[in-house]
C-alpha positions as a Markdown table, in Angstrom:
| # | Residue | x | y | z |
|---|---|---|---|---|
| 1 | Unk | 0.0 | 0.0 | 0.0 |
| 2 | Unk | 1.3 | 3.4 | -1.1 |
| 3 | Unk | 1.6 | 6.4 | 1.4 |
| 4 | Unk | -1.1 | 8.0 | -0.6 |
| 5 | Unk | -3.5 | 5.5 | -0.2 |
| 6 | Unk | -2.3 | 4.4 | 3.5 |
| 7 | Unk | -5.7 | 5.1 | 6.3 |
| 8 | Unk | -4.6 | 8.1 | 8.1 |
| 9 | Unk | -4.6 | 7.3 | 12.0 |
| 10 | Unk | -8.3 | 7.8 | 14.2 |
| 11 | Unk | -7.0 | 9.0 | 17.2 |
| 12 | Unk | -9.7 | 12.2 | 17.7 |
| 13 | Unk | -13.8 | 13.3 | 16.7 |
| 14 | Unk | -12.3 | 14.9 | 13.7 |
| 15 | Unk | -9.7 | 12.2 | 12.2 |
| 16 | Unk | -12.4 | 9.9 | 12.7 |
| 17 | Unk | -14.6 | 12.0 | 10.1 |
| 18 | Unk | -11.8 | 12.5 | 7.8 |
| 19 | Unk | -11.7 | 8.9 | 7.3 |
| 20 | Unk | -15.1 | 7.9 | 7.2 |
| 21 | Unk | -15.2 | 10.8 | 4.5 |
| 22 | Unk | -12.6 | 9.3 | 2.8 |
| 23 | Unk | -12.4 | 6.1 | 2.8 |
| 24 | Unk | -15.7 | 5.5 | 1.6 |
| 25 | Unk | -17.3 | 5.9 | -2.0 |
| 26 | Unk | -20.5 | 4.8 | -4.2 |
| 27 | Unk | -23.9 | 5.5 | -3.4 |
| 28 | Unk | -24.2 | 3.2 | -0.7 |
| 29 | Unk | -21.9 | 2.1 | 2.5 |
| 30 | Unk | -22.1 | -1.1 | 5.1 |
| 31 | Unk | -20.9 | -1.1 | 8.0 |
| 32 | Unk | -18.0 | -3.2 | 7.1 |
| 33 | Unk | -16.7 | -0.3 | 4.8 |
| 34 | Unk | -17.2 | 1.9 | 8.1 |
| 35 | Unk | -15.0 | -0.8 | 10.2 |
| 36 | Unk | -12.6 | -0.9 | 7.3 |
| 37 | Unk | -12.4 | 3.1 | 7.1 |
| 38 | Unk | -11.6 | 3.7 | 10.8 |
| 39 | Unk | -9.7 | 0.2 | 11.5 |
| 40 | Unk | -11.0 | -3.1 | 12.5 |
| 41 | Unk | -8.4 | -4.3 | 14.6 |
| 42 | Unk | -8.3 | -2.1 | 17.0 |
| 43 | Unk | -11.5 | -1.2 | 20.0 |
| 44 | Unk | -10.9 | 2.2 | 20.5 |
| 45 | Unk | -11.4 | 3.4 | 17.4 |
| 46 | Unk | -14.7 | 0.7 | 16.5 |
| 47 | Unk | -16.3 | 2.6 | 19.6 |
| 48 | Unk | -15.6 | 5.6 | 18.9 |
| 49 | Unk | -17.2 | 4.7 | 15.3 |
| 50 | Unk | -20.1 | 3.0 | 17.4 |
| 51 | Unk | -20.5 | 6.4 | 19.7 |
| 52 | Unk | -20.1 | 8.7 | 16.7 |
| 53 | Unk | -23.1 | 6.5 | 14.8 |
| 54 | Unk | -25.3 | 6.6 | 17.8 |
| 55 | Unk | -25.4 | 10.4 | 18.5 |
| 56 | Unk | -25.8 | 11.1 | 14.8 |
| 57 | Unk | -28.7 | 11.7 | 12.2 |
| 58 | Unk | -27.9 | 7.8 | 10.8 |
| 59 | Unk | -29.7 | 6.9 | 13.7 |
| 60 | Unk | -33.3 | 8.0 | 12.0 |
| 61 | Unk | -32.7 | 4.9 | 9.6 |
| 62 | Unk | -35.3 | 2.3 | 10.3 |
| 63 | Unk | -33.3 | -0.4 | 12.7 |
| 64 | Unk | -30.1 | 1.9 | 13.2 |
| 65 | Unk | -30.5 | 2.3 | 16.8 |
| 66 | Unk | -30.7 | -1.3 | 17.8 |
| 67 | Unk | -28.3 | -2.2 | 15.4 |
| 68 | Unk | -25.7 | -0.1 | 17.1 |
| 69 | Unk | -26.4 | -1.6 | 20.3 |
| 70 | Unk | -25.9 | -5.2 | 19.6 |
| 71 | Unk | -22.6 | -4.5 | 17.6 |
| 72 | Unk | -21.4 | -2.3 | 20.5 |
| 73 | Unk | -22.6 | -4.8 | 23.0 |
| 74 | Unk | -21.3 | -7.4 | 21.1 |
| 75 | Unk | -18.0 | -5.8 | 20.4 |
| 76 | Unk | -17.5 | -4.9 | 24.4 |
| 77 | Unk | -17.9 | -7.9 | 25.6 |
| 78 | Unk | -15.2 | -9.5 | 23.4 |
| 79 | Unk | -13.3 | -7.0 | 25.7 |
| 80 | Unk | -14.6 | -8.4 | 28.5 |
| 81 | Unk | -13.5 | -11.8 | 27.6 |
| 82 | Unk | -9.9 | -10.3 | 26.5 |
| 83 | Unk | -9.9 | -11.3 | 22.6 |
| 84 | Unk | -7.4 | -9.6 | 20.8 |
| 85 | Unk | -9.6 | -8.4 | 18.2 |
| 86 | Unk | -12.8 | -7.6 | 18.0 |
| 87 | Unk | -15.2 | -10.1 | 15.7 |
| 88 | Unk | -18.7 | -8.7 | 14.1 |
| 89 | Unk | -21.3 | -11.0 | 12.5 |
| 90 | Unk | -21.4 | -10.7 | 8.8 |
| 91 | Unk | -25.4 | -10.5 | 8.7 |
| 92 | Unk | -24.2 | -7.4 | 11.1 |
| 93 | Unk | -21.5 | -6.0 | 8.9 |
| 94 | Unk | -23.6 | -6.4 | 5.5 |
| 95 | Unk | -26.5 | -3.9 | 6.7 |
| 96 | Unk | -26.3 | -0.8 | 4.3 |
| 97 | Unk | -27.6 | 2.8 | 3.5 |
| 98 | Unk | -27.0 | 5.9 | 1.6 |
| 99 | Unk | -24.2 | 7.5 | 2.0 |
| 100 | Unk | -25.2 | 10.8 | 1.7 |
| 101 | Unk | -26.9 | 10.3 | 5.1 |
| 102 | Unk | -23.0 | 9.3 | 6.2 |
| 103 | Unk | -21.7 | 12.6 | 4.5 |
| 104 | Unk | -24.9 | 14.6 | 5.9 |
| 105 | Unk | -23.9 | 13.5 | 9.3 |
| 106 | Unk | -20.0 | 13.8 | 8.9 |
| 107 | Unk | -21.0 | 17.8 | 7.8 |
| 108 | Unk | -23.1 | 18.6 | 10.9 |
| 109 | Unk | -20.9 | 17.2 | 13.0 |
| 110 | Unk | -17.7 | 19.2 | 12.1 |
| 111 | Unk | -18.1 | 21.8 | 14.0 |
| 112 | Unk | -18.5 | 19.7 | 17.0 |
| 113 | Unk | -15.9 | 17.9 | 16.2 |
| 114 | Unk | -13.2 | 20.7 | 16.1 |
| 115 | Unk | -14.7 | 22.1 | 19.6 |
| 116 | Unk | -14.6 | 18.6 | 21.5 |
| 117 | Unk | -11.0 | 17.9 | 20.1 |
| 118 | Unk | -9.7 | 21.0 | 21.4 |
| 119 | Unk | -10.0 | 19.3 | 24.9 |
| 120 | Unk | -8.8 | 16.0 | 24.0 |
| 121 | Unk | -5.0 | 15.1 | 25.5 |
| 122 | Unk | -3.1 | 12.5 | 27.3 |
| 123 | Unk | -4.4 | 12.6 | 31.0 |
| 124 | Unk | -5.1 | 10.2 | 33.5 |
| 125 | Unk | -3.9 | 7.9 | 31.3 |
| 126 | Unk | -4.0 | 4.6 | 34.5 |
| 127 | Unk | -7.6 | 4.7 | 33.4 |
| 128 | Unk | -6.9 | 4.1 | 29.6 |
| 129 | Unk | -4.4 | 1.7 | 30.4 |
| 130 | Unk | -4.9 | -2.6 | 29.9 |
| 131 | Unk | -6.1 | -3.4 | 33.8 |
| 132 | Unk | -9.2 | -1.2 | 33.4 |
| 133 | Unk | -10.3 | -2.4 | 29.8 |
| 134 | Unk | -12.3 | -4.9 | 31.8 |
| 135 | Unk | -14.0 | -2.6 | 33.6 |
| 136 | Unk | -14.7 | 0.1 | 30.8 |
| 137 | Unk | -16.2 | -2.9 | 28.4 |
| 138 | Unk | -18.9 | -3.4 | 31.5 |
| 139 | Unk | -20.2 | 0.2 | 31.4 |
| 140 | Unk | -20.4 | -0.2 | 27.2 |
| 141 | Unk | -21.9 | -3.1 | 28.1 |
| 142 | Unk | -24.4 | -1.6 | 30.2 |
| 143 | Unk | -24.7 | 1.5 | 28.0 |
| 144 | Unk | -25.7 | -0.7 | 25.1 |
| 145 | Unk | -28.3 | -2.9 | 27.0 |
| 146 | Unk | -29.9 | 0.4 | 28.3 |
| 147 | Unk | -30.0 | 1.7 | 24.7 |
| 148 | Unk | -32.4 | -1.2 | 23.5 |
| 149 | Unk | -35.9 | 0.2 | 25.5 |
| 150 | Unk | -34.6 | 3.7 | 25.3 |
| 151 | Unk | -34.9 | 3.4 | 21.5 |
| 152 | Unk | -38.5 | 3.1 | 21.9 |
| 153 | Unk | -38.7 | 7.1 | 23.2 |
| 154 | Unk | -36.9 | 10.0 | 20.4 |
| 155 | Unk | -33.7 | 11.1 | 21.6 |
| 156 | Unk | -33.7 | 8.3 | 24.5 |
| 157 | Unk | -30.6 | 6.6 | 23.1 |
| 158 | Unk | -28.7 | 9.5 | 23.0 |
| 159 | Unk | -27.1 | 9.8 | 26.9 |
| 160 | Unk | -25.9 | 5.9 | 26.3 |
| 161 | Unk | -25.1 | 7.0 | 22.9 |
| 162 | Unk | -22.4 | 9.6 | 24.3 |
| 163 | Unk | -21.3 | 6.8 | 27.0 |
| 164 | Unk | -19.8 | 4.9 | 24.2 |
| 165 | Unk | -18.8 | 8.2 | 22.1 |
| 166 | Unk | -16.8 | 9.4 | 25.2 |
| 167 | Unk | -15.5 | 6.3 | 25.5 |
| 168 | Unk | -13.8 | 5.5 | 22.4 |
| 169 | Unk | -12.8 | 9.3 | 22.4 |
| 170 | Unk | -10.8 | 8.4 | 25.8 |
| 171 | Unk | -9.7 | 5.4 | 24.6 |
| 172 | Unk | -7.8 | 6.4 | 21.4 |
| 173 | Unk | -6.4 | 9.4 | 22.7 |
| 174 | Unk | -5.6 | 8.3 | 25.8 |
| 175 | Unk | -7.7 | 10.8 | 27.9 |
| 176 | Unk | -9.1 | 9.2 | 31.0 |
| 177 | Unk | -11.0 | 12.6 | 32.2 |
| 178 | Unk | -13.6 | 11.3 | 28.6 |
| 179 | Unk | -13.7 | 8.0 | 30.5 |
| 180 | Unk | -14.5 | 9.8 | 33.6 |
| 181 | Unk | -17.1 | 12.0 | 31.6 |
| 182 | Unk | -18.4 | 8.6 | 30.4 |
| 183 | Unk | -19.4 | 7.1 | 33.2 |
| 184 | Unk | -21.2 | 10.1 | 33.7 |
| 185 | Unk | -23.1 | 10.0 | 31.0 |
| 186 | Unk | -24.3 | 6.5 | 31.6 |
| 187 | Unk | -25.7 | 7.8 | 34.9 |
| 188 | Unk | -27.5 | 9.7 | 33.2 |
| 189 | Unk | -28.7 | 7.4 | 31.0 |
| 190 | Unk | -29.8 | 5.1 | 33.9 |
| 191 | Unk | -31.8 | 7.9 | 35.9 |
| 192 | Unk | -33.9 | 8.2 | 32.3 |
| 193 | Unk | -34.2 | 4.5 | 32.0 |
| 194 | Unk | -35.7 | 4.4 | 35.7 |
| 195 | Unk | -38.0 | 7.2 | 34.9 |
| 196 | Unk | -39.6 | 5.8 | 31.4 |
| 197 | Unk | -39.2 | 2.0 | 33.2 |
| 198 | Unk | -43.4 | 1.7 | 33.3 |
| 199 | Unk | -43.7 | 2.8 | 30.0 |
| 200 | Unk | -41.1 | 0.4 | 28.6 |
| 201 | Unk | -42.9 | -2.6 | 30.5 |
| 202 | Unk | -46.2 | -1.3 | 28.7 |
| 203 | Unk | -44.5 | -1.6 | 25.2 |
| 204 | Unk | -43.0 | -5.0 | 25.9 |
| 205 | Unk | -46.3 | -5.8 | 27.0 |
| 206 | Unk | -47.8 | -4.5 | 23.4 |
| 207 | Unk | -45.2 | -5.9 | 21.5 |
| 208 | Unk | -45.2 | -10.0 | 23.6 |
| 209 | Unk | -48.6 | -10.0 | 25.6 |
């Protein structure tokens, strides 16, 4: 592979862009080209991919949300379990869409991008190193789970959304004040889940009574 055709490095909001930008092209994208375009080897960078999709517009295609959460739940507990590298189902990896919506997305979310990176930088890095890797899969783990009823309500997968966001932000560069941020977030996410927990009980209801 030449140097002009090597994948530039996702190590921040706005790299990761870049190279979804980038290394895509056509009409349509799966999400293996999105794995391929950031790195598939590597779990920082796949949740920070995860995160990034969650928060964003792609989420408004049908099946998006919970799609998302299986991949990152599936993903985080291959963490768990310490493989090397991370493994996605190709019934998973074959789903597809436009890829204007991916552009659209990438465009709105520049901005944001440029402001979050500004804070990004080495710190606390005990927290991003191998010991805690365990622990941080858990809280994906849990952000994921909580994700599933949440999709049910508009914008109610966004708080575990940014859990996993902040966590692959943390993760690639390093920054264990994101992971701290994180957990955070899934608190968050948890106080919601409590709140809209009779709701969610009269969907499942619905949907399996």
């Amino acid at each position: 592979m030449t140097q002009a055709t090597a994948r530039p490095p996702v190590n921040n909001l706005e790299s990761l862009m870049t190279s979804l930008c980038e290394q895509t092209e056509g009409e349509t994208v799966t999400v293996r080209n999105l794995m391929d375009a950031v790195g598939r080897r590597a779990y920082g960078p796949i949740l920070l991919l995860l995160g990034f999709i969650s928060v964003s517009p792609l989420t408004f295609i049908p099946g998006a949300t919970w799609l998302v959460a299986l991949i990152t739940l599936l993903v985080s507990l291959q963490i768990v379990i310490g493989k090397k590298f991370p493994w996605v189902p190709r019934r998973f990896l074959d789903f597809e869409f436009k890829r204007k919506h991916l552009v659209s997305g990438v465009e709105g979310g520049r901005k944001y991008a440029h402001m979050v990176d500004r804070y990004l930088k080495p710190r606390l890095t005990i927290l991003t190193s191998p010991i805690f890797a365990p622990l941080i899969a858990l809280i994906c783990v849990a952000a994921s789970v909580i994700t599933i009823p949440l999709g049910f309500f508009p914008f109610g997968p966004l708080l575990p959304g940014l859990t996993i966001l902040l966590f692959g932000l943390g993760l690639t560069a390093r920054d264990g004040v994101f992971l701290l941020l994180a957990g955070a977030a899934l608190t968050g996410a948890i106080i919601i889940l409590i709140r809209v927990l009779p709701r969610v009980i009269n969907i499942a209801q619905n949907l399996f009574g």
